[in-house]
N, C-alpha and C positions, 0 to 999 in steps of 0.2 A: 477393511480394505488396507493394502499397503500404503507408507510414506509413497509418496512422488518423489517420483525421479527429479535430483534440481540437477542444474547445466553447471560445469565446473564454471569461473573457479568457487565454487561454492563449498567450506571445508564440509566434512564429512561430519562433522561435529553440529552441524546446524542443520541437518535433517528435519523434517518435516513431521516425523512419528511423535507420537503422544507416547508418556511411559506410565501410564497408566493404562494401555489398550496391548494390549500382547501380541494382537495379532497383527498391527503396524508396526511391531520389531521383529518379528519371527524369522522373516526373509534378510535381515540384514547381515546376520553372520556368513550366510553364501555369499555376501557381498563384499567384505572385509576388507577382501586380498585384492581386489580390484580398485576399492576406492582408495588404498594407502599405496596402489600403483599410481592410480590418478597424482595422488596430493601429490606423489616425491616430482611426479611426471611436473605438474603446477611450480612446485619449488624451486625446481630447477630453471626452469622457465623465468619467473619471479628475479632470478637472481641472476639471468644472463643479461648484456649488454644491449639497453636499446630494449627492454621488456617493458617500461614504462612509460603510457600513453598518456591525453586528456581526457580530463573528465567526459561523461557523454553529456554530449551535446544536445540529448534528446530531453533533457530537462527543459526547455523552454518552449516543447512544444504543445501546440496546439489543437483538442481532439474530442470528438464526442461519440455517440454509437449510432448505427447504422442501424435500419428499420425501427426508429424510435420518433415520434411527433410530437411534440409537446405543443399544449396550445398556450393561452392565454393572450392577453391585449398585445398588440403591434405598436412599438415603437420607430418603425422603419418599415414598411409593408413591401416583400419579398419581390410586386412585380413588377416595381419600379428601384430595386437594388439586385442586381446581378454579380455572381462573382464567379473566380474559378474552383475553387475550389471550399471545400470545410473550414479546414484551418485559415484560409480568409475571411471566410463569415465570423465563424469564432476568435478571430482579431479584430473584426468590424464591430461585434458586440462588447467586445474590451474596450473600446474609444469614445462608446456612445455611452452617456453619464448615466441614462434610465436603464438601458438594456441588462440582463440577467439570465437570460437565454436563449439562441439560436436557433432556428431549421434550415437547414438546408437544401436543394436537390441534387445531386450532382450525377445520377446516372440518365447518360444522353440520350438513352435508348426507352427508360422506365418514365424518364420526367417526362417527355415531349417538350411542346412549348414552355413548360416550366424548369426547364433545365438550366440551373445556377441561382434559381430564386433564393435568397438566404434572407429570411423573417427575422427582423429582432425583436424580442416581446422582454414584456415585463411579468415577471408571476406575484400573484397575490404573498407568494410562499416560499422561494427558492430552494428551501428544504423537504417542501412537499411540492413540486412541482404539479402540473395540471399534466394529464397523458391522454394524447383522444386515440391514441392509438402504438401498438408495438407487435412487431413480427417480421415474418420475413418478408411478408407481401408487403409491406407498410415503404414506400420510397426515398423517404424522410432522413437526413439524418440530425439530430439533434445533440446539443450540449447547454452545461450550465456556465456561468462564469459567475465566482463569490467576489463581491467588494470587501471593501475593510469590514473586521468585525462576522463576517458574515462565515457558512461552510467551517463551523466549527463543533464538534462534539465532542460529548464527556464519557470518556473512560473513567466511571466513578465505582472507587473501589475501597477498600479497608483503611487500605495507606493513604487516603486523598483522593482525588478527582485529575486525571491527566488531563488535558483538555488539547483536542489534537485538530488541529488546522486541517481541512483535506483538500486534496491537489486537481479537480475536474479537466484541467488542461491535461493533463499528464496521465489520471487513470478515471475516466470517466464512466468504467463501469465498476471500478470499487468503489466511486460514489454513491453510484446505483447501489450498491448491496448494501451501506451504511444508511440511506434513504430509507430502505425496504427494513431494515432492524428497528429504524426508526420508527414507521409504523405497525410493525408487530408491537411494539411497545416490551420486547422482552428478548435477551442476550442469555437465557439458562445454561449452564453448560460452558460458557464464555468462561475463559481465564487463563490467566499465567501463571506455568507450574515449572520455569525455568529462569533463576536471576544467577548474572554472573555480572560480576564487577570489573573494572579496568585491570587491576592489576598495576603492576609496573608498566604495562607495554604501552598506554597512554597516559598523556597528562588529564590535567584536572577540566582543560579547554577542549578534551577529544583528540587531540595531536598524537599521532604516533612517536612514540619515542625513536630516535635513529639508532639502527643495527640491532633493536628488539626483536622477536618473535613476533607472530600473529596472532598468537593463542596458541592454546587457550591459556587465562581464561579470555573470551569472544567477547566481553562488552554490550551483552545484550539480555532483554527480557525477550522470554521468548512463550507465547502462548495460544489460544484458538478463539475463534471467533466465529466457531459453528453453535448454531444452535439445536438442541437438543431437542428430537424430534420433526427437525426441519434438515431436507434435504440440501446440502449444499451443492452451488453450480459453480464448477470448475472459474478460477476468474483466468482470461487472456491476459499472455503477455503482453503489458501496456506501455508507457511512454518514459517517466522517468525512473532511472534505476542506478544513480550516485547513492551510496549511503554515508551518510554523513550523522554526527550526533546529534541524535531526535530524531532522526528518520523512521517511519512507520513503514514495513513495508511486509507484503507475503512471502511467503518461504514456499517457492515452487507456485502451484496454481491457488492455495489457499485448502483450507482454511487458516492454518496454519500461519503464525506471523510473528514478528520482530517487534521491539523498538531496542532503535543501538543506541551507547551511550558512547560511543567514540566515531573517528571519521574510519570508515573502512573503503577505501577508494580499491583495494586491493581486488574485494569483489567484483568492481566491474560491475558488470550488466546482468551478474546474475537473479538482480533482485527487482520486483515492482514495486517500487515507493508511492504509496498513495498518500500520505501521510506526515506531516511536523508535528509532536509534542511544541508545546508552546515555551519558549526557554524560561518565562517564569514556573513552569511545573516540572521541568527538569530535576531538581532538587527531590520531588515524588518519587521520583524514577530509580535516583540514586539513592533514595534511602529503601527502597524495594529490595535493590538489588545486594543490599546487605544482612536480609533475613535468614533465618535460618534455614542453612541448606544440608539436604545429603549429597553424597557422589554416586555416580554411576558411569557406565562406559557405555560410549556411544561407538562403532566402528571403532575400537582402540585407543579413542578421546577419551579422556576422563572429563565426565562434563556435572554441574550442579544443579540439582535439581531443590526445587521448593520443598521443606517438609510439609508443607500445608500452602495448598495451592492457595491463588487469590482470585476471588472471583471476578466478573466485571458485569456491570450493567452499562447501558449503551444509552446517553442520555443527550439532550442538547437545548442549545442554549433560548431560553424565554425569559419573561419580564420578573419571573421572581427566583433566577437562579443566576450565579456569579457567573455562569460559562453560554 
């Protein structure tokens, strides 16, 4: 199948295609002359008076998925806590010191008399959550919330073990899919076949250098996290989408995905961040990003790619492993 289409300002250079599969580059060159309309169209923009905003604001919110029920023990039992909405249940479970997962009801029409009930339970497992039920008929909507230490997996690869924090407030079904990796027990296929380095355009802290370029090079690993043999589902546009260095995030709907090694605020909202690298495994990151590479052109980009991809296994944290 083709790359996905990403939403400007996304450059063109961070596309979504694999360059090892031919047939998600094929359609790009009829692409070419439109997307180097976009970027000039982006640049121009970038560079006029009053083009720059605040970060989004949707970093701190609040979110789980809809037709999803999680069960397990009741730390607050649902019909004696009422709210209005999700994102208060899922602040309500944030406060209360046992709580680790939510249900909610919120449609007035599906719940009946249980409209607004919001469960807080506790799971034997946070990482393997209990499920008595998911679909569309299901009324439910459910989320996780991680404590300290807790929602953290291992990107374990050649060069070290990333160990990447994930964000359930923010993309609560790319938690779901690294849950579901989880229990497969197997990421084949998984890897990163793109490092580029800062360059001069950032410091050594992720800060944009003033009156640099944007790239390339982009400051980013860039690789997949489809499993081979396993059909991947499209992931929704989710909650936070700041890229910042370490940020994890997909490039369009997924598979397909990042980690930046600088702050890219310029993108904007292009991206879903599910994802921190932990800043002690940053230093991984950065010595990744200096192996050897070849070039090739991306839509006009000269971009770098891996001579020898790196694979990834999808691992997480128990009592006889550092992450």
């Amino acid at each position: 199948m083709p790359p996905p289409t990403l939403p400007l300002p996304l450059p063109a250079a961070l596309r979504g295609g694999r360059p090892s599969d031919a047939r998600r580059r094929g359609r790009l060159a009829t692409l070419a002359l439109a997307l180097l309309l976009a970027a000039l169209a982006l640049a121009a923009y970038l560079s006029s008076p009053g083009a720059a905003r605040p970060l989004a604001a949707a970093d701190s919110r609040c979110g789980g998925i809809q037709g999803l029920e999680l069960w397990g023990p009741a730390v607050n039992w649902g019909s004696n806590h009422r709210l209005p909405s999700a994102a208060a249940c899922c602040a309500s479970c944030k406060a209360h010191r046992r709580c680790d997962s939510w249900v909610f009801c919120g449609d007035r029409r599906r719940c009946g008399n249980r409209f607004g009930e919001c469960w807080l339970k506790k799971q034997n497992d946070a990482m393997a959550p209990s499920v008595i039920a998911r679909g569309e008929d299901v009324i439910w909507t459910s989320g996780l919330v991680f404590g300290k230490s807790q929602g953290i997996v291992g990107l374990e690869t050649s060069a070290g073990t990333l160990r990447i924090q994930l964000l359930p407030d923010c993309a609560p079904h790319s938690v779901d899919y690294f849950i579901e990796l989880l229990r497969l027990h197997n990421c084949a296929g998984c890897r990163f076949y793109r490092a580029e380095g800062r360059g001069a355009l950032w410091d050594a802290k992720g800060d944009h250098v003033k009156n640099a370029a944007f790239g390339p090079p982009y400051a980013v690993l860039q690789g997949t996290l489809e499993v081979d043999g396993v059909a991947f589902k499209e992931m929704p546009k989710e909650g936070c989408s700041t890229v910042r260095r370490g940020s994890v995030a997909w490039i369009g709907s997924g598979p397909e995905f990042l980690i930046s090694l600088a702050d890219h605020e310029e993108w904007r909202d292009a991206y879903t961040v599910f994802g921190s690298v932990l800043p002690e495994d940053l230093a991984i990151a950065e010595e990744m990003a200096m192996l050897p590479t070849s070039t090739d052109v991306w839509s006009g980009v000269t971009v770098r790619l891996l001579k020898d991809p790196v694979y990834i296994k999808v691992k997480r944290r128990s009592n006889t492993t550092a992450y």
